[in-house]
N, C-alpha and C positions, 0 to 999 in steps of 0.2 A: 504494500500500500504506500503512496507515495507519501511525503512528511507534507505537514501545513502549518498553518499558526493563523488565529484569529483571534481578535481582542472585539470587544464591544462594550461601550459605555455607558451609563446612565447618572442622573443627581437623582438623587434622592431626599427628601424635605426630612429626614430623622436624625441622629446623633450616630459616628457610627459603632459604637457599642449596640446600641440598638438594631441597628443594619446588621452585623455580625451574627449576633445572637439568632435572628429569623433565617439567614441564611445557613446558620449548624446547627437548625435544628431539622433534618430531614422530613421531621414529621409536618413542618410546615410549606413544607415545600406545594402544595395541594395548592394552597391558597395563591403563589405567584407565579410557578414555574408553567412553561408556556406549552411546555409538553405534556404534566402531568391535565393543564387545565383542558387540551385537546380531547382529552379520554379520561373523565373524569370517576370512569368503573372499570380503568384496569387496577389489575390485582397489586396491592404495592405492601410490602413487608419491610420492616424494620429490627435492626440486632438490637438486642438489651442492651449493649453499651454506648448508642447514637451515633456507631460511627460508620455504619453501611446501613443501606439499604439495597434491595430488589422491585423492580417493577416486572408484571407482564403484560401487555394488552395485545388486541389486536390491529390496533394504529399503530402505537408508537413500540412496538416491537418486548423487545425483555433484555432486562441488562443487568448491573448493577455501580450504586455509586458507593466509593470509600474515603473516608477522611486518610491521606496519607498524611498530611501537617498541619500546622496551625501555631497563627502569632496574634494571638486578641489584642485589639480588636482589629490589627489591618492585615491579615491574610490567613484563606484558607485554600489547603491542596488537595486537590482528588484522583484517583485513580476510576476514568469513568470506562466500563467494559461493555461492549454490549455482544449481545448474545446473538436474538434475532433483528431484526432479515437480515443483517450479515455480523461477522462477528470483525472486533477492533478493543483495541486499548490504546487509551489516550491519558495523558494529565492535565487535568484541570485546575485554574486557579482563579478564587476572587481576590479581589484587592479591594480595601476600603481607606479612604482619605479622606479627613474633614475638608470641606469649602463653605465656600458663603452659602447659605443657607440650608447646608443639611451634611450628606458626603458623597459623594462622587464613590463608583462603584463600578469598579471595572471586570469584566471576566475575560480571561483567555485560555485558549485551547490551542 
């Protein structure tokens, strides 16, 4: 599979401790992520200790995400795998930075 890298931006109106905090908790994930909200009855499971989950659906396929690091409140790492419709492993990372009015919130892949 060929390499890539993507970054993509957003401000966010909150504090980022607050930012943080919503973004490591997988269980929230329901509420913003633009995949989970595509297919809002696939199957998604979570580990006792918050730091993977699994999804299955049949949109958005089945994978799973893992916390590989973390520096609260301005970075978290993942190792994202997916399963189906094709299989891949990637590392993911957010970044959070305070700004004027709230913090800037970057992902990349």
């Amino acid at each position: 599979m060929p390499k890539f890298s993507i970054s993509k931006s957003i401000q966010i109106d909150a504090g980022a401790e607050s930012v943080f905090d919503v973004v490591r908790d997988f269980r929230r994930w329901p509420e913003w992520s633009p995949w989970i909200i595509s297919e809002p009855t696939c199957i998604l499971d979570y580990a006792e200790d918050g730091n993977s989950y699994t999804w299955d659906g049949q949109i958005i396929g089945s994978g799973m995400m893992e916390v590989t690091g973390e520096e609260p409140p301005n970075q978290i790492r993942h190792r994202l795998t997916f399963i189906k419709p094709w299989k891949s492993v990637s590392d993911v990372q957010f970044s959070f930075s305070p700004s004027a009015g709230g913090t800037s919130v970057t992902w990349t892949m």
